[in-house]
PASEBA-1860 file (N, C-alpha, C; in nm, 3 decimals):
! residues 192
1> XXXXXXXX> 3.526/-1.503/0.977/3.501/-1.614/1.066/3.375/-1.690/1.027 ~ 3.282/-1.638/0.960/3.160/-1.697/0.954/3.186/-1.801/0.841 ~ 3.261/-1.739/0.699/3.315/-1.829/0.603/3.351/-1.966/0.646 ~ 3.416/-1.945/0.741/3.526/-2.049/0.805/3.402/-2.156/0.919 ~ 3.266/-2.089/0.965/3.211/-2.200/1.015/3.117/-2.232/0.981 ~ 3.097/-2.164/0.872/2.999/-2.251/0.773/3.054/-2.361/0.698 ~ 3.207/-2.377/0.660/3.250/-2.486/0.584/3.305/-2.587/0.663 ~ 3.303/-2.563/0.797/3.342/-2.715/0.894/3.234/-2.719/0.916
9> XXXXXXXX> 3.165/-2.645/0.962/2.964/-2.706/0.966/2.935/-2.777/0.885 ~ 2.956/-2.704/0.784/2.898/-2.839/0.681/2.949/-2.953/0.678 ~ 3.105/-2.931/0.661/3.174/-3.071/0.619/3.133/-3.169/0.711 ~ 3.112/-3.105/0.854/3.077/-3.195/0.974/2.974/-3.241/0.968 ~ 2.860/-3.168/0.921/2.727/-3.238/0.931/2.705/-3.325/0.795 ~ 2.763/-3.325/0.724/2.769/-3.455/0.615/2.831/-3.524/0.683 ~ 2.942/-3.555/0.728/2.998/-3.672/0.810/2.932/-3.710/0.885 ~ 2.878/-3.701/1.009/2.791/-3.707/1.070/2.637/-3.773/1.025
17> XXXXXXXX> 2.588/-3.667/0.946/2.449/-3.734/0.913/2.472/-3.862/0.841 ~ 2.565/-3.913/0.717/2.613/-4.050/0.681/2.691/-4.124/0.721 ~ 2.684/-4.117/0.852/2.779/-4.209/0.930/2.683/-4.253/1.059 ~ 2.555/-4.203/1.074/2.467/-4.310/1.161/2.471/-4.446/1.108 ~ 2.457/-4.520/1.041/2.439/-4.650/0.994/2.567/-4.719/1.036 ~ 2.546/-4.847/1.078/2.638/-4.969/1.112/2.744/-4.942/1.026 ~ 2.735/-4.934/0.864/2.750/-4.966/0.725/2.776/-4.835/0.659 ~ 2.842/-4.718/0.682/2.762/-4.613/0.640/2.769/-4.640/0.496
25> XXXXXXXX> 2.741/-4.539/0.392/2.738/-4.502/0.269/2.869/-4.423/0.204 ~ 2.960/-4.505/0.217/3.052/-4.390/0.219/3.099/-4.328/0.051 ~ 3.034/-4.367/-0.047/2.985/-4.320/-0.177/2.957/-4.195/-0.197 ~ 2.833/-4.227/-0.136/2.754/-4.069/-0.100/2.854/-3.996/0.014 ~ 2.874/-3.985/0.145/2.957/-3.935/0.183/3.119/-3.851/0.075 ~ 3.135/-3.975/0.023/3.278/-3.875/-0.090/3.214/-3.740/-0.157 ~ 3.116/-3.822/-0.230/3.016/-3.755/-0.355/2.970/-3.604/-0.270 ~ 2.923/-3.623/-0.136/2.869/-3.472/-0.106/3.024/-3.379/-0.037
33> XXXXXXXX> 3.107/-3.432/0.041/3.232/-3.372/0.091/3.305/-3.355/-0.043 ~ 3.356/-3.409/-0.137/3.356/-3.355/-0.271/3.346/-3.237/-0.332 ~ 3.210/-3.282/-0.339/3.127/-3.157/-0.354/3.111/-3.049/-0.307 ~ 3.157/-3.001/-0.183/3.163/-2.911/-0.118/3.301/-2.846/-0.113 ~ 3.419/-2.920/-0.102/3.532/-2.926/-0.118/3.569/-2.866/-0.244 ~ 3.516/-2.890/-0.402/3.551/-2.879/-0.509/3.434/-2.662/-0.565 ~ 3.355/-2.671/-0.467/3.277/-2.565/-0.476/3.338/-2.447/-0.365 ~ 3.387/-2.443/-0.262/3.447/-2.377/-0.164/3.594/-2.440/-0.163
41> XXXXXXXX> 3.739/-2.442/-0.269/3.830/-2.485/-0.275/3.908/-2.330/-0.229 ~ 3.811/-2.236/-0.256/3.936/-2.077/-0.285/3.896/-2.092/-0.093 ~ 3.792/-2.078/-0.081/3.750/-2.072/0.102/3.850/-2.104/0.196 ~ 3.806/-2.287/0.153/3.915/-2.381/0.262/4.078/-2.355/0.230 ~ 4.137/-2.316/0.110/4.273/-2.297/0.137/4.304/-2.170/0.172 ~ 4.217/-2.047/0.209/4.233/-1.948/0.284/4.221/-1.999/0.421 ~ 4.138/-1.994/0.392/4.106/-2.070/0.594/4.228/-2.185/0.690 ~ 4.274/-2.227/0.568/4.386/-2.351/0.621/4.519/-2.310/0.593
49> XXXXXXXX> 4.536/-2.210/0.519/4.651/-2.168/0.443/4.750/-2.167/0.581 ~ 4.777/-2.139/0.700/4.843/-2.131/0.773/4.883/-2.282/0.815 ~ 4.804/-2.364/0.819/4.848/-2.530/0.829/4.959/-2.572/0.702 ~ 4.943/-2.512/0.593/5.084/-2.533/0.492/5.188/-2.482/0.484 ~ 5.207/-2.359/0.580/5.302/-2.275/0.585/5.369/-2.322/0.706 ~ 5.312/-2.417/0.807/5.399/-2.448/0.930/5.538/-2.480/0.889 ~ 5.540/-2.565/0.801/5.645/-2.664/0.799/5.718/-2.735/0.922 ~ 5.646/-2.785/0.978/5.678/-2.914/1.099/5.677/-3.035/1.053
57> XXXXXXXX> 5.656/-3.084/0.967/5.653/-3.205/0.944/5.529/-3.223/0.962 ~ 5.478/-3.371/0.904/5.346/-3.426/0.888/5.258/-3.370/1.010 ~ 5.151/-3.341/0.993/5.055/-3.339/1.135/4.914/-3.349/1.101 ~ 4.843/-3.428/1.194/4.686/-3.450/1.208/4.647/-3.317/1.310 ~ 4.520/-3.281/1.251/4.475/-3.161/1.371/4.335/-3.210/1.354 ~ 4.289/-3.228/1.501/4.135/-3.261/1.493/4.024/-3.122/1.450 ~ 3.956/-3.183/1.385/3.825/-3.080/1.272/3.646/-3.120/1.414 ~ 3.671/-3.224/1.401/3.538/-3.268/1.501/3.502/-3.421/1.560
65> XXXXXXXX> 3.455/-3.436/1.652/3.456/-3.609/1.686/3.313/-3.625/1.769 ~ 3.273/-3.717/1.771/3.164/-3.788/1.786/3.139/-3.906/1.881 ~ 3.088/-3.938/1.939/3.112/-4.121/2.011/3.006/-4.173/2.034 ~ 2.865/-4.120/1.997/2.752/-4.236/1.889/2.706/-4.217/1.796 ~ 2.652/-4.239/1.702/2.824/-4.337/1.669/2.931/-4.315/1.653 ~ 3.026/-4.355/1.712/3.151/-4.295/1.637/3.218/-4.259/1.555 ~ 3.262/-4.158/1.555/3.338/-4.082/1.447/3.412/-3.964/1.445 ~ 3.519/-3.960/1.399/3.598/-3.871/1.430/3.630/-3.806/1.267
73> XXXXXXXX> 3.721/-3.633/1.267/3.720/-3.567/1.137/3.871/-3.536/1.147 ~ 3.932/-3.520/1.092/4.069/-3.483/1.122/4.137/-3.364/0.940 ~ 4.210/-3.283/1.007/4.290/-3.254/0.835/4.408/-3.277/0.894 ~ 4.476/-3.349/0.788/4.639/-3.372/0.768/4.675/-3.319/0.691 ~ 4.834/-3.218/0.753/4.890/-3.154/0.656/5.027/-3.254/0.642 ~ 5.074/-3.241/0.465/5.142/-3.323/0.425/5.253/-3.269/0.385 ~ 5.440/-3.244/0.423/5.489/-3.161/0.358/5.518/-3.222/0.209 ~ 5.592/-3.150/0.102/5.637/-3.189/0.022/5.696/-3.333/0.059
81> XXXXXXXX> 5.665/-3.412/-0.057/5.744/-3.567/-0.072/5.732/-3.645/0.040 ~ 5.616/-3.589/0.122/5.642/-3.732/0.241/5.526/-3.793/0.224 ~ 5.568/-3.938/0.295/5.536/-4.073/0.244/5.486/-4.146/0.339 ~ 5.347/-4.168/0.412/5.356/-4.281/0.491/5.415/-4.382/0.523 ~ 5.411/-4.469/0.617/5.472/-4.650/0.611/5.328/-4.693/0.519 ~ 5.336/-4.811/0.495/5.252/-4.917/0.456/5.170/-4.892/0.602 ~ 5.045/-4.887/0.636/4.972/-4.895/0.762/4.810/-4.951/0.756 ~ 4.745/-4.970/0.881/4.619/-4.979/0.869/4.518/-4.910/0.932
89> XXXXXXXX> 4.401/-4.926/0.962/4.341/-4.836/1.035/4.279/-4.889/1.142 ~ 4.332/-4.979/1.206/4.259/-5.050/1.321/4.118/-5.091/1.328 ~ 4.094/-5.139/1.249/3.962/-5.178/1.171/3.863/-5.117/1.164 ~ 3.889/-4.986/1.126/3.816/-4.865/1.171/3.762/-4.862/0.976 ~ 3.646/-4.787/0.939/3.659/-4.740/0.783/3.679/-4.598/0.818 ~ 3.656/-4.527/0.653/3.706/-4.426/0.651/3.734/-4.377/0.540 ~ 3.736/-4.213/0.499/3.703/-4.180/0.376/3.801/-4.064/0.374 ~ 3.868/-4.035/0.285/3.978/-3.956/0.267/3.969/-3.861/0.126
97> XXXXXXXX> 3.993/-3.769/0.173/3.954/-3.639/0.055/4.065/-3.509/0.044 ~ 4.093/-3.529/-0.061/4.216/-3.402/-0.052/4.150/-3.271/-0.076 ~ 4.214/-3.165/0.005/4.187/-3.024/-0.022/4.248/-2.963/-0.074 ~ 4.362/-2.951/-0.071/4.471/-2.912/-0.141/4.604/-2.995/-0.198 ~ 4.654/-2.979/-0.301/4.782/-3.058/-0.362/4.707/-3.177/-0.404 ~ 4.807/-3.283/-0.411/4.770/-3.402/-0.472/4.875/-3.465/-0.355 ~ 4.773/-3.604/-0.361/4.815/-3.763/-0.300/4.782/-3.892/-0.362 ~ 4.907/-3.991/-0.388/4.876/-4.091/-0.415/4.859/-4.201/-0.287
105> XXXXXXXX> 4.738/-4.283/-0.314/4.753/-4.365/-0.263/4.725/-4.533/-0.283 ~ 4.851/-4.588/-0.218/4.887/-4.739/-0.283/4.808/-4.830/-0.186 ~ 4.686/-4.951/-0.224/4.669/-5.045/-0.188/4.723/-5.137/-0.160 ~ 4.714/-5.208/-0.032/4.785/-5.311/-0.057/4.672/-5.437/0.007 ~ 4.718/-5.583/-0.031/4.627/-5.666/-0.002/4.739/-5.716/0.110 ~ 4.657/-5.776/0.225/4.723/-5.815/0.343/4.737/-5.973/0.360 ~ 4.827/-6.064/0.369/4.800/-6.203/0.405/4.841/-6.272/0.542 ~ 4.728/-6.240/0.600/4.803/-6.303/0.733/4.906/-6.422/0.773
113> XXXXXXXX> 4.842/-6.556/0.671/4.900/-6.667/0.641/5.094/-6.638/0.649 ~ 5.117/-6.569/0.582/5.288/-6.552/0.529/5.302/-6.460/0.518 ~ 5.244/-6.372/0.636/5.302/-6.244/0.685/5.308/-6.110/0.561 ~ 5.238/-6.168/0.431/5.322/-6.075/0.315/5.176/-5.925/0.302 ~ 5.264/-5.863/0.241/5.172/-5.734/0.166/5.185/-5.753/0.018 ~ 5.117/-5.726/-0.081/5.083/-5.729/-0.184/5.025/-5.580/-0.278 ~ 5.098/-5.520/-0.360/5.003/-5.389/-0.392/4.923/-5.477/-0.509 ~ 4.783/-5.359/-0.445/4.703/-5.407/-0.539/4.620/-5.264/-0.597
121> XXXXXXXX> 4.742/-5.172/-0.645/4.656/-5.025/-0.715/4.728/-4.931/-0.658 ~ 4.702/-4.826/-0.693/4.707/-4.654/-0.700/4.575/-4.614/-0.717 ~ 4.564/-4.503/-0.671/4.492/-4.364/-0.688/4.553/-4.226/-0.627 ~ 4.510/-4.156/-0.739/4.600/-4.043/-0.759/4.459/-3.935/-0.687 ~ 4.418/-3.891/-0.604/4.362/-3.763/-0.559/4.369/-3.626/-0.595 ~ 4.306/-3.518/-0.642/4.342/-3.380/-0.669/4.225/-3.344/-0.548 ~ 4.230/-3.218/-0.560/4.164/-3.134/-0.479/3.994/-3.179/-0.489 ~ 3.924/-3.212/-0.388/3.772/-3.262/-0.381/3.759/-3.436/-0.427
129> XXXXXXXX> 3.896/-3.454/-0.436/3.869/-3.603/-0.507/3.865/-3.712/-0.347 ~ 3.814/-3.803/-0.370/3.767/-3.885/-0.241/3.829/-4.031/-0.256 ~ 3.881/-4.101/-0.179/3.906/-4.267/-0.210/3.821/-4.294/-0.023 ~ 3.797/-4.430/-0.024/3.728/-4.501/0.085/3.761/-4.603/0.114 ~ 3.724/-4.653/0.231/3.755/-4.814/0.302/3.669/-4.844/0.394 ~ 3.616/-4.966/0.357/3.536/-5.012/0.485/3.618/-5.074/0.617 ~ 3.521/-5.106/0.727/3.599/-5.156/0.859/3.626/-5.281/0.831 ~ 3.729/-5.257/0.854/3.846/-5.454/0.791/3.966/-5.414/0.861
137> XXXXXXXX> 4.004/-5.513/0.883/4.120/-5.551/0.994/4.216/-5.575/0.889 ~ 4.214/-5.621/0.759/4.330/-5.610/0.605/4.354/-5.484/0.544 ~ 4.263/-5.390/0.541/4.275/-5.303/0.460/4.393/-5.224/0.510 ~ 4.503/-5.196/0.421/4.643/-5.133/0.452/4.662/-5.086/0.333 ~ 4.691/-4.954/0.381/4.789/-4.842/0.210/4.842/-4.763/0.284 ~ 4.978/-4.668/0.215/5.023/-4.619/0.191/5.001/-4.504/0.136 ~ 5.032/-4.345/0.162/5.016/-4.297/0.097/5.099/-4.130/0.121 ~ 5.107/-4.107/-0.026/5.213/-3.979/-0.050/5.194/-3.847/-0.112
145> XXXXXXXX> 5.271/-3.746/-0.055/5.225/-3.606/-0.105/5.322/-3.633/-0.256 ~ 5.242/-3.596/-0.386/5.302/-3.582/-0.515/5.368/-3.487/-0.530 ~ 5.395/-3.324/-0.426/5.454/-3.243/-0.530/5.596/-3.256/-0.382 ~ 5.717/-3.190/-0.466/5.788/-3.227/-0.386/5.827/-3.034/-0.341 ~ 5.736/-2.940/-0.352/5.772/-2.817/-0.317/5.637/-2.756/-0.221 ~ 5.531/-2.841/-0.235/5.425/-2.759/-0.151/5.370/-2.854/-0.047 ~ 5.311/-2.798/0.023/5.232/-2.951/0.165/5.112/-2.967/0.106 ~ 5.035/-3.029/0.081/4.899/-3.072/0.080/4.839/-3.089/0.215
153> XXXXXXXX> 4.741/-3.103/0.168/4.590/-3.111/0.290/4.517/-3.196/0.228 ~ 4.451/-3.332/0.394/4.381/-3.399/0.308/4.231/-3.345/0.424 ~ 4.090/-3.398/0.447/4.003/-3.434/0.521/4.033/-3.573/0.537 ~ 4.014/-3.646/0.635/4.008/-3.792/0.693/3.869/-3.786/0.817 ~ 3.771/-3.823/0.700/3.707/-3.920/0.833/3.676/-4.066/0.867 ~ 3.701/-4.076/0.999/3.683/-4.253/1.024/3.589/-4.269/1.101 ~ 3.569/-4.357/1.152/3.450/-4.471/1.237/3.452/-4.511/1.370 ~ 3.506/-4.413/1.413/3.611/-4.408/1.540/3.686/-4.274/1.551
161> XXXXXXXX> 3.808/-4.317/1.702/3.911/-4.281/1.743/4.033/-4.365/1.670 ~ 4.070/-4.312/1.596/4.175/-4.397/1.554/4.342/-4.330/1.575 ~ 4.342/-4.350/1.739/4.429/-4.374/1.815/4.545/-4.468/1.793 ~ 4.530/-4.548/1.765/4.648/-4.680/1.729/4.596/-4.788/1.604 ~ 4.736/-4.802/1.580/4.704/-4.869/1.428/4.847/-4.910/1.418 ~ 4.846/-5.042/1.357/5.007/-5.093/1.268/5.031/-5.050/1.161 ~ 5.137/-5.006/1.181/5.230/-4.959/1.048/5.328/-5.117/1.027 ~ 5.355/-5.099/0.877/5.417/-5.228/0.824/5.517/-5.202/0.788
169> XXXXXXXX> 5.668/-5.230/0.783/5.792/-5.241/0.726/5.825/-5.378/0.685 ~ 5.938/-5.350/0.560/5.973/-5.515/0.516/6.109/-5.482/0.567 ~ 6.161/-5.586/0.629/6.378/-5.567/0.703/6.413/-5.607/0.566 ~ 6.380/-5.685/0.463/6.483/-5.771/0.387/6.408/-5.797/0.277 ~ 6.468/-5.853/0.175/6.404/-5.896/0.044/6.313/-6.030/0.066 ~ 6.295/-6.098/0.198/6.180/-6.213/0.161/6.104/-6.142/0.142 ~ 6.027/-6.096/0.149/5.888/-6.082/0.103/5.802/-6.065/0.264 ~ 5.833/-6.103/0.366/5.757/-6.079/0.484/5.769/-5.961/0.519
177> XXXXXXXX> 5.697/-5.869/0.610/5.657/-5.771/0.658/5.644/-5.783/0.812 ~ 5.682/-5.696/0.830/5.701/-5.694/1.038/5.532/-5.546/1.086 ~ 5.491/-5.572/1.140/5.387/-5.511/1.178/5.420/-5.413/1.350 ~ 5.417/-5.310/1.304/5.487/-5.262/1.460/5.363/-5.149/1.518 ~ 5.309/-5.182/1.629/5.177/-5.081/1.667/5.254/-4.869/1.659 ~ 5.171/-4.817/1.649/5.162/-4.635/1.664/5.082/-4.616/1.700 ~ 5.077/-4.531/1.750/4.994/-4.405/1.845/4.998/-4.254/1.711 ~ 4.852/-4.240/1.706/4.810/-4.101/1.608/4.860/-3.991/1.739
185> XXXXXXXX> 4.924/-3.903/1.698/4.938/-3.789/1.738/4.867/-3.688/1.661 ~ 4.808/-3.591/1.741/4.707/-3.486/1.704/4.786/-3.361/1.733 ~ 4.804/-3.265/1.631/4.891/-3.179/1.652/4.778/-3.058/1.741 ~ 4.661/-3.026/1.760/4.568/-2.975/1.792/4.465/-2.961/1.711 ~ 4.343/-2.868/1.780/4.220/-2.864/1.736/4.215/-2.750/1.610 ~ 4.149/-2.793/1.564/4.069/-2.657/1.436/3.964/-2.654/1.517 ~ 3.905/-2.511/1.513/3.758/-2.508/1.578/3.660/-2.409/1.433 ~ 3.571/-2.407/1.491/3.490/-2.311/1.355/3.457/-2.226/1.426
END
């Protein structure tokens, strides 16, 4: 047990301590959760190993949350081959770090004008690897578990409660995109 709350302690108090600022740093934030992630990898997939073995389908479980400033920690477990919608984060930022498996994830550029989405990239994640986003009301991706036999685990922290957010579908080959609101469901707590 102590293993296990020393490594959400930590992870928490890096989130936390770089996330006072308006603006945080979320560079440094990857760079030290990373880092910790890529040094305690045998730890956290003992400790979580039972979140990959559920097999329920996708689920968020809250890690720790905050509300000055705000901020919330979450791990998502990912089964084999599943795929987000196109979505956003309610203009929330936010920094995403895999623990286990691999995830790609697809950018997309948003145009309000003509309704369209646009990819603009990939990144491929392994275990301790980090991608980021600042608070923007455009920023929308997608993103998918690579292996199609094991679940992955990511860390997600944001800037907020990120409670509701649009997910994007296209009906047809124009090129427009329909924007439809969700509600995050939290499958429960991790505690340390």
């Amino acid at each position: 047990m102590g293993k296990r709350s020393s490594i959400i302690r930590t992870l928490r108090d890096i989130a936390f301590d770089l996330s006072d600022a308006e603006h945080p740093d979320l560079a440094s934030m990857g760079r030290e959760i990373g880092s910790v992630l890529h040094g305690r990898s045998a730890d956290l997939a003992a400790m979580l190993g039972p979140l990959r073995e559920r097999r329920r389908g996708f689920e968020r479980w809250m890690l720790a949350e905050r509300s000055r400033p705000p901020v919330s920690m979450l791990v998502m477990a990912w089964p084999p081959g599943y795929a987000t919608p196109v979505h956003d984060h309610g203009g929330l930022w936010g920094l995403e770090a895999t623990i286990a498996g691999a995830l790609e994830v697809e950018s997309f550029i948003k145009d309000d004008a003509d309704q369209s989405l646009r990819s603009s990239g990939r990144t491929w994640l392994g275990p301790g690897d980090a991608t980021w986003f600042d608070a923007s009301e455009s920023h929308t991706h997608r993103c998918r578990n690579l292996s199609r036999h094991d679940t992955a685990l990511t860390l997600h922290v944001y800037g907020g409660d990120l409670a509701q957010y649009l997910a994007y579908e296209q009906p047809g080959p124009s090129g427009h995109w329909i924007s439809r609101p969700r509600q995050s469901i939290i499958a429960g707590r991790l505690t340390a």
